[in-house]
C-alpha positions in Angstrom: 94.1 -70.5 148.5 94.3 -72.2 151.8 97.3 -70.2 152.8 99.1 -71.5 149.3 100.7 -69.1 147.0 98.1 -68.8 143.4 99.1 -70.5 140.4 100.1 -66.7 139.1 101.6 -65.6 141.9 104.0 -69.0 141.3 104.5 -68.2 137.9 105.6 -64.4 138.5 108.3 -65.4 141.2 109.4 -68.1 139.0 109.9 -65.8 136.0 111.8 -62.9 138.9 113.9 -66.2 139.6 114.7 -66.5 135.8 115.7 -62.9 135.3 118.0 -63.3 138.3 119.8 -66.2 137.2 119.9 -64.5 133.6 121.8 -61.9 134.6 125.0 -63.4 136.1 124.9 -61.5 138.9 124.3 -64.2 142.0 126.6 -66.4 143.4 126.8 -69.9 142.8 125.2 -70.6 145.8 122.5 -68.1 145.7 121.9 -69.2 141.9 121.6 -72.7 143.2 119.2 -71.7 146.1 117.3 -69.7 143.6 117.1 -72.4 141.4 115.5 -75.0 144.3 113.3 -72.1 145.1 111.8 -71.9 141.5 111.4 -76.0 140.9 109.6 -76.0 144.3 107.5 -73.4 142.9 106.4 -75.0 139.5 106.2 -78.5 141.4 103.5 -76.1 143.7 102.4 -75.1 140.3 101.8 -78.5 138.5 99.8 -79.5 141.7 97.3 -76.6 141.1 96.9 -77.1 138.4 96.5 -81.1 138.6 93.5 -79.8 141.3 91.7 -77.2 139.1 91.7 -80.6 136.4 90.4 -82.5 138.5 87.8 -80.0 139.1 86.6 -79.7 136.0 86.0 -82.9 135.4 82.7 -83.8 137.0 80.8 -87.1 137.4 77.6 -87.4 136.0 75.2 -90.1 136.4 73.5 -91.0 133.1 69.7 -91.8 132.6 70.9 -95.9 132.6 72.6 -95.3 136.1 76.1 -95.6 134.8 78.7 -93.0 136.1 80.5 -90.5 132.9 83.4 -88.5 133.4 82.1 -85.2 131.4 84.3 -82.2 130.8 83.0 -79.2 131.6 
């Protein structure tokens, strides 16, 4: 993906994230770090998935020449 992590590949290091913090054993400072990490991630996440939308919504151009959104 253009040198961008995949929408999985976000999700799995997000949920590793989780299971850190969950188990008390960082810092406060690494927890925080781990923390920016994994919003970065699901903003990263959101915008994938904002582009594969955007995707699968195509224009059409109907028999009277007008333009439709269709989902596909």
């Amino acid at each position: 993906m253009k040198g961008k992590e995949s929408f999985e590949e976000n999700l799995k290091a997000v949920d590793e994230i989780i299971g850190s913090l969950e188990s008390g054993e960082l810092s406060l400072d690494d927890s925080i770090k781990a923390y920016e990490k994994a919003m970065k991630l699901l903003k990263s996440s959101s915008d994938i998935l904002n582009e594969a939308e955007g995707k699968v919504l195509k224009v059409i151009e109907s028999k009277s020449g007008e333009i439709e959104l269709e989902e596909v």
